[in-house]
C-alpha positions as CSV (number, residue, x, y, z in Angstrom):
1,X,-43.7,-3.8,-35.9
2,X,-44.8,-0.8,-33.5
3,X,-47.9,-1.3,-31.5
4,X,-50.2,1.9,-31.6
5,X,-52.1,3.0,-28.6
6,X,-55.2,1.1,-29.3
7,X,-53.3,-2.3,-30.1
8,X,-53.0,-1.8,-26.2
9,X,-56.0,-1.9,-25.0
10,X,-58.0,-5.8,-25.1
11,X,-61.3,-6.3,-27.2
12,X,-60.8,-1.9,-28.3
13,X,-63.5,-1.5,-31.0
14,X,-62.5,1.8,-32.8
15,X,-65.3,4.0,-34.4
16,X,-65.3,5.5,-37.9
17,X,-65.5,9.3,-38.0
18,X,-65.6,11.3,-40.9
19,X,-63.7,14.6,-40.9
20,X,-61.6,13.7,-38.6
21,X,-57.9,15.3,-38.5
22,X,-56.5,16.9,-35.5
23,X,-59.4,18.0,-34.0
24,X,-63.0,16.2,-33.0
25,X,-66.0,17.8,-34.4
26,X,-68.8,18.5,-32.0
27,X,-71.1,15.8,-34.5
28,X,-69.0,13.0,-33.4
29,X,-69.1,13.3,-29.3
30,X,-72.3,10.8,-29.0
31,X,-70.4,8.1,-31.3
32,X,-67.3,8.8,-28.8
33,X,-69.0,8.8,-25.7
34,X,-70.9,5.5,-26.8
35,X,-68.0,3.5,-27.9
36,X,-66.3,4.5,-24.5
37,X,-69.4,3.9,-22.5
38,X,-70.1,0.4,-24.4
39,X,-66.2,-0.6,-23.5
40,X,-65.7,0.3,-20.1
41,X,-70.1,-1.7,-19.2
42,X,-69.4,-4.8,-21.2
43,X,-69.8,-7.8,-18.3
């Protein structure tokens, strides 16, 4: 079994974006920037 890059990382939630392929639509920066913010400030 090969571990992806978020298997990785402990307690990663990953968000669900629509559209996306190989590029990240300027709509889905706030859901990226929160789910990076609220992993790296949980206590």
């Amino acid at each position: 079994m090969e571990l992806t890059w978020f298997d990785k990382i402990p307690n990663v939630k990953l968000p669900n974006l629509e559209r996306i392929g190989h590029e990240i639509h300027a709509d889905d920066w706030q859901t990226i920037i929160h789910a990076i913010s609220a992993h790296f400030l949980k206590e």
